[in-house]
C-alpha positions in Angstrom: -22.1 3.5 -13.8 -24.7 0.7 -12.4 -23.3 -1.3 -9.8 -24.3 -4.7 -10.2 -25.5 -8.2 -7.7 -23.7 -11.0 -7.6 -26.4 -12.5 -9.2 -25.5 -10.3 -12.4 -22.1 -10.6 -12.5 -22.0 -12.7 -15.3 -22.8 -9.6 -17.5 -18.3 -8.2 -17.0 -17.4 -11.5 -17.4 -15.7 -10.8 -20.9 -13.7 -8.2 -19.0 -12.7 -10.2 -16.0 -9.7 -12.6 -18.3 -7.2 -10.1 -18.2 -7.3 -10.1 -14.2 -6.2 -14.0 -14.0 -3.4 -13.4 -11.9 -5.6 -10.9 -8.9 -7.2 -13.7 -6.7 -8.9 -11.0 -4.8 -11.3 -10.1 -8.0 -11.7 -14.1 -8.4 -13.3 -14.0 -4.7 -15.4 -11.0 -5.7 -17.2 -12.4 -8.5 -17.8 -15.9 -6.6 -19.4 -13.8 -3.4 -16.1 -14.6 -1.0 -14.8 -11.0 -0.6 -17.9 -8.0 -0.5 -16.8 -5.5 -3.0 -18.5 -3.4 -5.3 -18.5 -4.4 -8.9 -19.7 -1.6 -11.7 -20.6 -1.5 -15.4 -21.8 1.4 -18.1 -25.1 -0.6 -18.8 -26.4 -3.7 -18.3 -26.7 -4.9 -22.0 -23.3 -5.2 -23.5 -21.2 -2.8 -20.9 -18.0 -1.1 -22.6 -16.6 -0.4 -19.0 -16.2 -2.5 -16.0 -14.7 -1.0 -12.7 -14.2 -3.6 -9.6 -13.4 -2.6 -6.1 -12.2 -3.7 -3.0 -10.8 -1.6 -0.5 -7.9 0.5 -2.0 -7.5 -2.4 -4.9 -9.8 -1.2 -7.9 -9.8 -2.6 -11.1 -10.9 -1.1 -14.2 -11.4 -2.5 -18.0 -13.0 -1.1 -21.3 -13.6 -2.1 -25.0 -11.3 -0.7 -27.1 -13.4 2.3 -28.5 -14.0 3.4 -25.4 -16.0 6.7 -24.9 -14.5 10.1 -24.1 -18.0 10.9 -22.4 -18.0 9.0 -19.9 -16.6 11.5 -16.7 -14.5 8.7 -14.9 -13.2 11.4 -12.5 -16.7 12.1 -11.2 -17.3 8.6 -10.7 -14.3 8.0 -8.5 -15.3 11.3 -6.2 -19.0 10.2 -5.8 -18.7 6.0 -5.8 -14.9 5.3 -5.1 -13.5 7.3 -2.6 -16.7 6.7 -0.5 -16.0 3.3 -0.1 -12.5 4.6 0.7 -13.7 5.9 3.3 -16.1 3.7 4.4 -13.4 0.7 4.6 -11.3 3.7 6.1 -8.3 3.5 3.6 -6.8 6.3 2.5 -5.9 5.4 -1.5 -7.3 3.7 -4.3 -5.0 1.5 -6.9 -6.1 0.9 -9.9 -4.8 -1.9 -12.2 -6.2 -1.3 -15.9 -6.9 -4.6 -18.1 -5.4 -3.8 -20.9 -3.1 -1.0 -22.1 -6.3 1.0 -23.8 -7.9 1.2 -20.0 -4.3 2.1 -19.1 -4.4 5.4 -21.8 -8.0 6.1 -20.7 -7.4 5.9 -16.7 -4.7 8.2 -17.4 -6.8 11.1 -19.9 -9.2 11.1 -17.7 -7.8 11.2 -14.1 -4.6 13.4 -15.5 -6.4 16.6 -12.9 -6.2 14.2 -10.0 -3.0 13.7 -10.6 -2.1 10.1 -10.4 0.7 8.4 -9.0 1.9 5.8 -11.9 3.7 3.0 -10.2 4.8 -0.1 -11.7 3.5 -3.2 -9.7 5.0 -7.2 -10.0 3.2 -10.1 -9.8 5.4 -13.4 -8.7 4.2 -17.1 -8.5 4.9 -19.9 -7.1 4.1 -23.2 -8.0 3.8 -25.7 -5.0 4.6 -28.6 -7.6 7.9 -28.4 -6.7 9.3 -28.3 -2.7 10.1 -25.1 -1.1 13.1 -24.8 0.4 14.5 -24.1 4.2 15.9 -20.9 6.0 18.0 -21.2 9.4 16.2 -18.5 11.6 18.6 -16.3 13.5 19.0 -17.1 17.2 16.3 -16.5 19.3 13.4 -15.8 17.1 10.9 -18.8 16.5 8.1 -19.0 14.2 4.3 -19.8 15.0 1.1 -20.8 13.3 -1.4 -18.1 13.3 -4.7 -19.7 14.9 -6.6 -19.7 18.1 -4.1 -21.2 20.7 -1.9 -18.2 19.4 -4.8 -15.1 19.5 -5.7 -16.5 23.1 -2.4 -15.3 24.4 -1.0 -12.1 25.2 2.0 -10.6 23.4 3.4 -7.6 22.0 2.6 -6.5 18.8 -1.2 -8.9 19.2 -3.1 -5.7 18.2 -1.1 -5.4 14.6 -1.2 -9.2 13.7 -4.9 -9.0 14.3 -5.8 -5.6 12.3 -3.6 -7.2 10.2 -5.4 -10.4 10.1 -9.2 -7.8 9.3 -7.1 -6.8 6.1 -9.2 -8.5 3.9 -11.6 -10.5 6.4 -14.6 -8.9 8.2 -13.3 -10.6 11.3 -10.3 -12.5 12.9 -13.0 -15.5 13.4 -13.2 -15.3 9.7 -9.6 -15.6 9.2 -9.3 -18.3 11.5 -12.1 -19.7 9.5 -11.3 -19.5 6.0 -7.2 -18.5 6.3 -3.8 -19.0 7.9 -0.4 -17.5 8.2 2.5 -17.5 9.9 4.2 -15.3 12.5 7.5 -14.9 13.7 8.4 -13.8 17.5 11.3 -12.4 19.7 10.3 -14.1 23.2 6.7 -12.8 23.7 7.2 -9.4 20.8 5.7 -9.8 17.5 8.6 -9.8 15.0 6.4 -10.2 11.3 3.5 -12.1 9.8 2.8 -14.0 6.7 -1.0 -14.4 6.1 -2.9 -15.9 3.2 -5.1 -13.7 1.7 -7.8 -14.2 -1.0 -8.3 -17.9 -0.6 -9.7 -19.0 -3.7 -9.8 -22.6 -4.9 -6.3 -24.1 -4.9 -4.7 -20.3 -5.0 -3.9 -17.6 -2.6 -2.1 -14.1 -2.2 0.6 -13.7 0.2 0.6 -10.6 2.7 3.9 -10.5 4.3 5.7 -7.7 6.6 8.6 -7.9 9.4 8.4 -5.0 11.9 11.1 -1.9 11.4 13.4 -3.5 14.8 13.4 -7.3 12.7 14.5 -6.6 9.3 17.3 -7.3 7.5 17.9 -10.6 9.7 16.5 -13.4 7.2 12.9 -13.3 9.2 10.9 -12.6 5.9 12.6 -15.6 3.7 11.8 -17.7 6.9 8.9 -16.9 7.4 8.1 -17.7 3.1 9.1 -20.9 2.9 7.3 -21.8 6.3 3.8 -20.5 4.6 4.5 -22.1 1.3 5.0 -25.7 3.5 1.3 -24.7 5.5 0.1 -23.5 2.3 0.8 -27.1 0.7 -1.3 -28.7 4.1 -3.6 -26.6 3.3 -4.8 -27.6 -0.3 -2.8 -24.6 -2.2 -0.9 -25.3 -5.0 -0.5 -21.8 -6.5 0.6 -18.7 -4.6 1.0 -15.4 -5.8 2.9 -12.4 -4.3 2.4 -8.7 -5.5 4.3 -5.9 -4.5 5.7 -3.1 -5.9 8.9 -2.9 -8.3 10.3 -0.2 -5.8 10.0 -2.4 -3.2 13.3 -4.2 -3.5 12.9 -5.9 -0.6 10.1 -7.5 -1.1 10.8 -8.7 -4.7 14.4 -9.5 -3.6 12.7 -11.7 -0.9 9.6 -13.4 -3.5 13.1 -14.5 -5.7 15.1 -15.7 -3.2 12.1 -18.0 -1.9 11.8 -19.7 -5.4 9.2 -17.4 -7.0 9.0 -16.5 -10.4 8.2 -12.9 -11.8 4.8 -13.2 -14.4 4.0 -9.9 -14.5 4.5 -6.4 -14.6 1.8 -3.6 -14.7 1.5 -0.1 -14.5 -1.0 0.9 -12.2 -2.4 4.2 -10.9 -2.8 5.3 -7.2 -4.9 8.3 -5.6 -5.0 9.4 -2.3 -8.4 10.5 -1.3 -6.8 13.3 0.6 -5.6 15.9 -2.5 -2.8 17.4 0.1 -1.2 13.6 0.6 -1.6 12.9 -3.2 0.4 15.9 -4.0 3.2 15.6 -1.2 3.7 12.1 -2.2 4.5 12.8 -5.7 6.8 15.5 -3.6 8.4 12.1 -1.8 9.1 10.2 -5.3 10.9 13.5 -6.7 13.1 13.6 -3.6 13.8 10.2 -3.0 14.8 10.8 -7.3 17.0 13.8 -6.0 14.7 16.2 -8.1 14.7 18.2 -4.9 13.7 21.5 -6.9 10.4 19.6 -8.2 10.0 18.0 -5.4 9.5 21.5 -3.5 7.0 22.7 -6.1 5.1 19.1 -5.1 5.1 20.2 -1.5 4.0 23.5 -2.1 0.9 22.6 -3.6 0.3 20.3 -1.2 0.4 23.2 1.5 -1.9 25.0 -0.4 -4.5 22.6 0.4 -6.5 21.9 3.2 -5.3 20.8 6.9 -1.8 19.9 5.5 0.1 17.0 7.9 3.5 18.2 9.6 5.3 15.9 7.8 4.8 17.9 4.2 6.8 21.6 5.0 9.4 19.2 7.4 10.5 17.4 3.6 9.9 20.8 1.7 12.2 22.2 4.3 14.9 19.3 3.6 14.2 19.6 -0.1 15.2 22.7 0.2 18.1 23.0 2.4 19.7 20.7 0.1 19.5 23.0 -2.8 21.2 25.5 -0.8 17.9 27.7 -0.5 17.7 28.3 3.2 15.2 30.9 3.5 12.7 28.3 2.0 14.1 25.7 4.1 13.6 28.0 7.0 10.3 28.9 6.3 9.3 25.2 6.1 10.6 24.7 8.9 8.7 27.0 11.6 5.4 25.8 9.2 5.9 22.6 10.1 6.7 23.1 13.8 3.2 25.3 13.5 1.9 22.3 12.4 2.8 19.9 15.0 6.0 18.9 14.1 8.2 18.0 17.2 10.8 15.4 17.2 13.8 17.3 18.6 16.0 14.5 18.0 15.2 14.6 13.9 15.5 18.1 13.8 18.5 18.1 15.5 20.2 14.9 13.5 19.1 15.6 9.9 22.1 15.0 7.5 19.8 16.7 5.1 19.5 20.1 7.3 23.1 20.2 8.6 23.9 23.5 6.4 21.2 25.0 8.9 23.1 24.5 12.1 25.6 27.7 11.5 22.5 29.8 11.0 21.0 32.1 13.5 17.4 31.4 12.8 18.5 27.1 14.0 18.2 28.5 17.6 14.8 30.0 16.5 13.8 26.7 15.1 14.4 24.6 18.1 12.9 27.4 21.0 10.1 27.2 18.6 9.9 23.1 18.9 11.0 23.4 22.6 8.4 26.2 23.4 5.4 23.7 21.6 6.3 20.8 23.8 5.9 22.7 26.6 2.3 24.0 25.5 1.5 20.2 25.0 2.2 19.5 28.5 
């Protein structure tokens, strides 16, 4: 693959119309956002491959050719700038459902994690509504009277605000948001990202101790007012269909569904890829595949604590408590050492009655101790 200058990106423009609704690719090809934008061959390309961050996009002609060794691309040009932007995943929406088939041939050994993603709009034609926020919280503009005070959480908002800016002067610059507080503790944001035009994407997230208390409707129809002061008259929200919160929240606010896509997502770490696909089987209650998952996952290099504490839940919950066990001191080994989880699992309480629980939590006990 060639990657191409802005001053060539003309050349994948034939590939670019089935993006319309993925403003961050529009700021890519007009120079706003600094990805990295690919093509087979500069006269008539047959592949295009676009990336920013984790978000990739990839599109192909319809005869596209089995040759071409997208898997070796990814290792050598995709997960480098992975790393480089130090994100841990790439997604990758196809154009069209050919790129789909392809994507999926020829990344099947890197085992992909197929999700289905929504796109929602809203059109700032018509007047967004109101939300009564619950006592005591109040929301703020996100701008420079706000980032010259101290507060809880100011670290987060700002990392936050670097998402897709190469600085918070740049987001003050070019964006805005909204962020709602608890006295001086940050309690969510909701930032405009992509700025293109008359269009934007929505970033949105209320911290784990705020949620479920109306602060992400709130804090919607306060953006989509700024949004409207701010020359926007289309906004677009993109999350995934297992996220029922956040699609619950895009309806609620007056958003409409346009799309659905499958798209792919690798973890650049083969150990995390694997253990996630262990997380979807559980949360599925395939607890027997979900074990196999985490397995293989321990089988690779430097595996995370986390991994043999699910594959030890996974397996307690089919009963097989030697495996659960076993799982359990590996991931104690590994770092693991949250008494008060091991201790109030609902999924590990057939463990409690067993003489090797004791063992478990000297074990837990006996690596705190070393830590201090």
């Amino acid at each position: 693959m060639i990657k191409i200058n802005p001053q060539q990106y003309h050349i994948a423009g034939t590939f670019l119309d089935d993006f319309d609704y993925h403003t961050v690719l529009k700021t890519m090809v007009a120079g706003i956002t600094p990805g990295n934008i690919y093509v087979d061959q500069l006269n008539r390309p047959n592949l295009f491959f676009a990336q920013f961050r984790h978000r990739a996009f990839f599109n192909a002609d319809q005869d596209i050719s089995e040759k071409f060794n997208l898997k070796q691309f990814l290792q050598d040009k995709v997960f480098s700038h992975c790393r480089e932007t130090e994100v841990p995943l790439v997604r990758i929406a196809p154009g069209s459902k050919a790129s789909f088939n392809f994507l999926n041939r020829q990344l099947t050994s890197l085992d992909p994690i197929i999700e289905t993603y929504q796109i929602y709009q809203f059109d700032l034609s018509k007047t967004p509504g109101k939300a009564l926020l619950t006592e005591g919280f109040d929301l703020q503009m996100v701008n420079r009277e706000l980032i010259s005070k101290e507060f809880n959480g100011k670290n987060d908002l700002m990392e936050e605000m670097c998402s897709e800016r190469e600085s918070v002067e740049a987001f003050l610059e070019h964006s805005f948001g909204i962020a709602a507080f608890l006295e001086n503790t940050l309690a969510g944001w909701c930032l405009s990202e992509y700025n293109y035009q008359h269009r934007c994407e929505v970033g949105i997230a209320t911290m784990v101790p705020f949620r479920q208390q109306g602060l992400a409707k709130a804090m919607t129809y306060e953006f989509l007012d700024l949004s409207t002061r701010h020359g926007i008259n289309t906004v677009l929200w993109h999350c995934a269909k297992s996220n029922t919160a956040s699609s619950k929240t895009a309806l609620s606010a007056g958003f409409s569904l346009v799309v659905e896509e499958p798209v792919l997502i690798i973890y650049i770490d083969r150990g995390i890829n694997l253990a996630v696909l262990g997380n979807i089987c559980f949360e599925n209650r395939d607890y027997q595949e979900a074990i196999e998952w985490y397995q293989k996952a321990l089988s690779e290099e430097n595996p995370q604590a986390w991994i043999p504490w699910n594959a030890a839940c996974a397996a307690a919950l089919l009963q097989k408590k030697d495996l659960a066990f076993d799982n359990l001191f590996k991931a104690v080994k590994l770092g693991f050492s949250d008494l008060d989880r091991l201790t109030q699992s609902k999924h590990l309480v057939q463990l409690r009655d067993d003489p090797r629980w004791g063992k478990v939590i000297v074990s837990l006990n006996q690596a705190l101790y070393e830590k201090t």
